[in-house]
C-alpha positions as CSV (number, residue, x, y, z in Angstrom):
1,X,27.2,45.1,10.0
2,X,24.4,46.0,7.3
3,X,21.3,46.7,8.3
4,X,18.8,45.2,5.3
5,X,15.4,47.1,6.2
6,X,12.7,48.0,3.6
7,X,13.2,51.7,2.0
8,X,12.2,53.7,-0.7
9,X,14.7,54.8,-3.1
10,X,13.7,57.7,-5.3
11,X,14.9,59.1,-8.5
12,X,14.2,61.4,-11.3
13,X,12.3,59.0,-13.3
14,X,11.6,56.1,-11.0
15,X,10.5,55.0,-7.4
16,X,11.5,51.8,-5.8
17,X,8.9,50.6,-3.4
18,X,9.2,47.4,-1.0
19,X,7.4,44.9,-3.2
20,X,4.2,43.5,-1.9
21,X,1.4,41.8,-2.9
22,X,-1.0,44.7,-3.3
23,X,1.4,44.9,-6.4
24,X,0.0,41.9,-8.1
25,X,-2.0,43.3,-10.8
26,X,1.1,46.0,-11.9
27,X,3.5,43.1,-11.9
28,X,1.3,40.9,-14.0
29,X,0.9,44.0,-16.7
30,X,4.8,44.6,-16.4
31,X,5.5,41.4,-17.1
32,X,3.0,39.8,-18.9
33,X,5.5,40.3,-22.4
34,X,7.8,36.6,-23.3
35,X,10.7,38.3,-24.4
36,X,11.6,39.9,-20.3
37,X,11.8,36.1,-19.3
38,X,14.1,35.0,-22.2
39,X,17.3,34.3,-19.6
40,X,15.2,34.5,-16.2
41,X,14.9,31.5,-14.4
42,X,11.4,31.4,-14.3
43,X,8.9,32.5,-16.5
44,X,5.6,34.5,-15.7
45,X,2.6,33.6,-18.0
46,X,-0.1,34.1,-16.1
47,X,-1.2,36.4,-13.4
48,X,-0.9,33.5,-10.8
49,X,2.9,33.6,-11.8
50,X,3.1,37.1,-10.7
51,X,1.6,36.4,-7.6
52,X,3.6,33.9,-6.7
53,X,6.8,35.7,-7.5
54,X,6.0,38.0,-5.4
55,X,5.0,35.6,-2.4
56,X,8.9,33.8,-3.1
57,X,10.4,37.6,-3.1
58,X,8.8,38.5,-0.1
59,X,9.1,34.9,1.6
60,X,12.6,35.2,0.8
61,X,13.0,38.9,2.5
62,X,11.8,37.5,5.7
63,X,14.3,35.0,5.9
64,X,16.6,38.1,5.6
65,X,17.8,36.9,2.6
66,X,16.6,39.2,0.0
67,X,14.9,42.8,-0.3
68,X,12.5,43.3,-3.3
69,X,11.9,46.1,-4.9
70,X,9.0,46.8,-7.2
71,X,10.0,49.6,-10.0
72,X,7.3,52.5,-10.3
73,X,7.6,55.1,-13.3
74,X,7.0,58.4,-11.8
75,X,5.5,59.9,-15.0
76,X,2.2,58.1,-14.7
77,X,3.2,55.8,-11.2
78,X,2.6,52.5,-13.2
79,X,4.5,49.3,-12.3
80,X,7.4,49.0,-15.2
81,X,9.3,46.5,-13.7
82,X,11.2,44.8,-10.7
83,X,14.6,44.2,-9.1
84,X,15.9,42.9,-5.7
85,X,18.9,42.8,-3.3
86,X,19.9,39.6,-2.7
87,X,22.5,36.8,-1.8
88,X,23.0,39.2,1.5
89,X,25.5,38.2,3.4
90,X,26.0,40.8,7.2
91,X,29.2,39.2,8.1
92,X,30.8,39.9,5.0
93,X,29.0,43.1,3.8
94,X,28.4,42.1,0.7
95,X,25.1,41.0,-1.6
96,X,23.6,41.4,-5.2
97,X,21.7,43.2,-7.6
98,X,19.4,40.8,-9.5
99,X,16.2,39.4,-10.5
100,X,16.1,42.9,-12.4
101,X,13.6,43.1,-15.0
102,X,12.0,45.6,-16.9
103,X,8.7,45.9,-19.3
104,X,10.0,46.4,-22.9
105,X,8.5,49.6,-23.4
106,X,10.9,50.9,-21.1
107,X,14.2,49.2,-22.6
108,X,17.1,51.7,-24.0
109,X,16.1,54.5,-21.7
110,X,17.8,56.1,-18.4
111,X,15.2,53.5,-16.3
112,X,17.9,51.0,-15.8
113,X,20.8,53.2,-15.2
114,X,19.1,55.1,-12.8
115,X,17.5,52.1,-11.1
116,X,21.7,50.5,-10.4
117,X,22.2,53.9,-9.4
118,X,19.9,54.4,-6.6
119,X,20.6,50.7,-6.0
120,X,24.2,51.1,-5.8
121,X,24.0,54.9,-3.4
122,X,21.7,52.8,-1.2
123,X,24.5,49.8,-1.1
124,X,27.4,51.6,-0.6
125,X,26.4,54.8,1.3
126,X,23.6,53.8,3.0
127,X,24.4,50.1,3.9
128,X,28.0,50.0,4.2
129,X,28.9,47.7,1.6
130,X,32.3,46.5,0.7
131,X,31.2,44.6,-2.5
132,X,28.1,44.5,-5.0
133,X,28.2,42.0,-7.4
134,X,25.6,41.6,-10.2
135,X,25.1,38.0,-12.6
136,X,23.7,37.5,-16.1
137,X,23.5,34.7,-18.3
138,X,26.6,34.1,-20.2
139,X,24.0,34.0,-23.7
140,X,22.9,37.6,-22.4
141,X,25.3,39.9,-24.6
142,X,22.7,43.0,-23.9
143,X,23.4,42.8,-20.1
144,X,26.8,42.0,-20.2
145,X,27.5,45.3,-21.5
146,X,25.1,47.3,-19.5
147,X,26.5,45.9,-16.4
148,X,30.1,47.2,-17.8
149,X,28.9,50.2,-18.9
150,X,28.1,51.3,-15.4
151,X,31.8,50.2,-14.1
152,X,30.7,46.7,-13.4
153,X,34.2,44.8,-13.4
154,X,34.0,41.4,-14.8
155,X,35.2,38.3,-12.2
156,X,35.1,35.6,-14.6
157,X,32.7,32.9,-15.8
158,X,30.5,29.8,-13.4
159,X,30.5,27.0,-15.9
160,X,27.1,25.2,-15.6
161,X,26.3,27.6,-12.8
162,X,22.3,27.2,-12.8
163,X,19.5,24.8,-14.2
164,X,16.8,27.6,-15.4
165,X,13.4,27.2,-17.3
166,X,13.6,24.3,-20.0
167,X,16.2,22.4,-18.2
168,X,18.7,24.4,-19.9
169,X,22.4,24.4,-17.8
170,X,23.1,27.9,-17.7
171,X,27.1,29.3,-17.6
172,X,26.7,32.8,-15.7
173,X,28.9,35.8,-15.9
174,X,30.0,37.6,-12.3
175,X,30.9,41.0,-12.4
176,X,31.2,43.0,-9.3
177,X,31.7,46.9,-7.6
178,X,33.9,47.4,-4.3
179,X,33.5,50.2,-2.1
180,X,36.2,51.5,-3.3
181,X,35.2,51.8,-6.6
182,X,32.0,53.6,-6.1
183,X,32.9,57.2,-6.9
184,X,34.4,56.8,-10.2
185,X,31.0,54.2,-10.9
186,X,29.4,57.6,-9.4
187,X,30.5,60.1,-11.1
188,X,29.7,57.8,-14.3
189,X,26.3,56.9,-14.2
190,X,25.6,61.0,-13.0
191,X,27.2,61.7,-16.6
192,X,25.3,58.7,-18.0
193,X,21.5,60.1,-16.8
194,X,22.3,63.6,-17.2
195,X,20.7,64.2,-20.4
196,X,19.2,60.9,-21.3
197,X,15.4,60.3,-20.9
C-alpha cells in the first residue's frame, strides 16, 4: 500500500517543499506571468488566486487525495514554481504528476527534468508505485514532448476530457511510466541533467 506523507525532495538545482500557505506571496510572484496559465485550468491573476490555490491544493491533500509540492530554486531559495501528486489511488498504487507549473524565467533549463526526476525516485522507490501517469492538453505540443522526452509512453487521447478556463472542452493526452520502466527512464533523465544548467 503507499504511504502518501509530506517530504522534501532535493536536487541539484531545486527543493520541493510541502506547499503551504506561508508560501503565498512566492506563489503569487511565480505565477503572476499569463502565458504559465495558457492550458491550466484555472488561471491566477491576482494574489487572492494564489491563495486560494493553495487552500484547494492543501484541502485536497487532506482528503488524501493529493500532495503539493511548492518548487524552490536553490541558487537564491525563491519560489519558481509548483507541482503535485495526485489522482492517488493506495489500492492500485498508482497516481499523477500534475498541476506542474513553472515561472518563465526558468523554462528550457534542467528545472523541469530534474523536478520529474525527484518526482518519479520518490514514486517509484520511495512509494512503491506500479504506475505514474502524467496529462497535458492535447493543444500543448511543448509538453507533449517533454513528457516523451523523459520516457513518458503515450496511452492515447480523452476526447472532450475537461471543461477548463473560458468554457473551452479540452481533449487531454495520457501518457504514463510503470515500475518497470523506471531504470531505463533513470538512467535517461541522469544523462539528460548531467551537464545541463
Amino acid at each position: 500500500m503507499l504511504q502518501i506523507t509530506p517530504v522534501i525532495l532535493e536536487g541539484k538545482r531545486v527543493r520541493l517543499e510541502p506547499l503551504r500557505q506561508g508560501h503565498a506571496e512566492g506563489i503569487w510572484e511565480a505565477g503572476r506571468h499569463v502565458s504559465i496559465w495558457t492550458y491550466m485550468s484555472k488561471k491566477m491573476e491576482s494574489f487572492q488566486d494564489a491563495v486560494a490555490f493553495i487552500s484547494t491544493a492543501i484541502d485536497n491533500e487532506a482528503k488524501g487525495t493529493e500532495l503539493p509540492f511548492v518548487i524552490i530554486d536553490k541558487r537564491d531559495e525563491k519560489i519558481i514554481g509548483s507541482t503535485r501528486l495526485m489522482a492517488i489511488s493506495v489500492r492500485d498504487k498508482g497516481l499523477e504528476i500534475g498541476h506542474t507549473w513553472l515561472t518563465p524565467s526558468v523554462w528550457k533549463t534542467a528545472v523541469n527534468t530534474e523536478c520529474k526526476f525527484l518526482l518519479l525516485k520518490h514514486c517509484f522507490e520511495a512509494l512503491g508505485c506500479i504506475r505514474v501517469q502524467l496529462k497535458t492538453d492535447l493543444r500543448n505540443h511543448n509538453s507533449q514532448r517533454a513528457i516523451a522526452r523523459i520516457g513518458g509512453v503515450k496511452e492515447g487521447i480523452l476526447r472532450s476530457h475537461m471543461i477548463v478556463q473560458d468554457g473551452y472542452v479540452r481533449d487531454t493526452v495520457m501518457f504514463s511510466i510503470l515500475d518497470r520502466e523506471w531504470s531505463g527512464v533513470e538512467e535517461k533523465l541522469q544523462m539528460y541533467l548531467f551537464g545541463e544548467s
